[in-house]
C-alpha positions as CSV (number, residue, x, y, z in Angstrom):
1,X,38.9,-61.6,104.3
2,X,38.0,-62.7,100.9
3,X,40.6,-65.2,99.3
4,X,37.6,-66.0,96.5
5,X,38.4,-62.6,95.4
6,X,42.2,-63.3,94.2
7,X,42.5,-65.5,90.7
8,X,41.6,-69.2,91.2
9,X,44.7,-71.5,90.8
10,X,45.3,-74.6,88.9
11,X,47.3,-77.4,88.8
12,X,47.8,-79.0,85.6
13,X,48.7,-82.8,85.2
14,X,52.6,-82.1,85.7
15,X,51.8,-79.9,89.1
16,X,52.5,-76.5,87.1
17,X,50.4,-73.9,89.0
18,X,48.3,-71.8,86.2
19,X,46.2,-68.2,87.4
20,X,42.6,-68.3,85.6
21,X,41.7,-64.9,84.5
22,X,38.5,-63.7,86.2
23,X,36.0,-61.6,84.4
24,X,33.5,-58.8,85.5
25,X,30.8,-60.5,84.0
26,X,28.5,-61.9,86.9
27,X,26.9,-64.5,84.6
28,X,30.1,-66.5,84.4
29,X,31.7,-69.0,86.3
30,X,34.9,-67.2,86.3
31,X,33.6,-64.0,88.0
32,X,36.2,-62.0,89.7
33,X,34.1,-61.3,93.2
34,X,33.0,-64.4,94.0
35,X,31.9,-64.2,98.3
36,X,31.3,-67.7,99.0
37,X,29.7,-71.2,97.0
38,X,27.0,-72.1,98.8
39,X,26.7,-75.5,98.0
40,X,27.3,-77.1,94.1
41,X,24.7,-74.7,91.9
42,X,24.4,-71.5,94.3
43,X,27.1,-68.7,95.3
44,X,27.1,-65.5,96.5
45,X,28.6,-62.5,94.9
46,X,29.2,-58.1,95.1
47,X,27.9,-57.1,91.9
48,X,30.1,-55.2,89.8
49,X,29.1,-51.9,91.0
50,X,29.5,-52.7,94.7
51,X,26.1,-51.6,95.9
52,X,24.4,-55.3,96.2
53,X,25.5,-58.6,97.3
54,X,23.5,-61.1,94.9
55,X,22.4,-64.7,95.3
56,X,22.9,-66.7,92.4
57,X,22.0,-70.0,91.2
58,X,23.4,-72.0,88.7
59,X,21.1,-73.1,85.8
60,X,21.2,-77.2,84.7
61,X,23.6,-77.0,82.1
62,X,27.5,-76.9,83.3
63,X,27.4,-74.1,80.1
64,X,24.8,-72.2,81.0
65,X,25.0,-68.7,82.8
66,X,25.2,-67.8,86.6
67,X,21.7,-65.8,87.3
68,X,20.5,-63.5,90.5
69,X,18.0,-65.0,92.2
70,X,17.7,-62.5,95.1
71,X,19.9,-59.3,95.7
72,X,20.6,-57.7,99.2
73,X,22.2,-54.8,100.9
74,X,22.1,-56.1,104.2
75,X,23.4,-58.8,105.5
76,X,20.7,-59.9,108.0
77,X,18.5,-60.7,104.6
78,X,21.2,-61.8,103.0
79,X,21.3,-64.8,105.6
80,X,17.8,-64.8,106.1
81,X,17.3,-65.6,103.0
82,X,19.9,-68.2,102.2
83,X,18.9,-70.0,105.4
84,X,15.4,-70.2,104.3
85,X,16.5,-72.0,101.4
86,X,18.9,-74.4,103.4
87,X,22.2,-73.1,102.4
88,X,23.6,-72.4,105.1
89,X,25.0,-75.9,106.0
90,X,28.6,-75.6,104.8
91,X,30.6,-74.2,107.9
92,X,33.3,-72.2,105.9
93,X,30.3,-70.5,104.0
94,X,27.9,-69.5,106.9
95,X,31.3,-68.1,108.3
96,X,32.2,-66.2,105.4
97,X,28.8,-64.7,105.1
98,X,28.5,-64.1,109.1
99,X,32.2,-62.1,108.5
100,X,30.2,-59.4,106.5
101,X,30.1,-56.0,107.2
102,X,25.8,-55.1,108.3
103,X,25.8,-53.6,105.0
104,X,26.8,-53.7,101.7
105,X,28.1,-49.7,102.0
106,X,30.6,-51.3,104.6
107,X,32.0,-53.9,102.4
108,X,35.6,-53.1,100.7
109,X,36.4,-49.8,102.4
């Protein structure tokens, strides 16, 4: 259900395909449970301990840190919420999100 979860894959200018290695920092770009991008500056994410999906936004500089705006354990709110803030117009998100289990206990089990 989750293909953001696996390493991202690049292509390189000769069409090698290259893995990124993720990280189980939340902050960074790279971060390993990724659950859907939102639109350019705003994703979705488990946090590390698997009890909260988290809203994040992006701050201004491309260098600067991933940070939780809103967290959730359910995913009513967790829609609610991202609605509320007009997020929800990318079809493959909104269906990714609507694919979550009611809770966040649910998720990954």
């Amino acid at each position: 259900m989750n293909e953001v979860s696996r390493p991202p894959r690049l292509h390189d200018s000769m069409g090698a395909v290259h893995t990124v290695a993720t990280s189980q920092r939340e902050s960074d770009d790279n971060y390993r449970d990724v659950i859907a991008l939102l639109a350019p500056r705003w994703r979705v994410i488990c946090c590390r301990d698997g009890i909260q999906w988290i809203l994040q936004k992006k701050e201004a500089s491309h260098e600067a840190p991933w940070r939780g705006v809103k967290h959730f354990t359910t995913k009513a709110a967790l829609i609610e919420a991202c609605g509320s803030l007009n997020l929800l117009s990318e079809p493959n998100a909104e269906a990714v999100l609507y694919a979550l289990p009611e809770r966040i206990s649910g998720y990954r089990k």
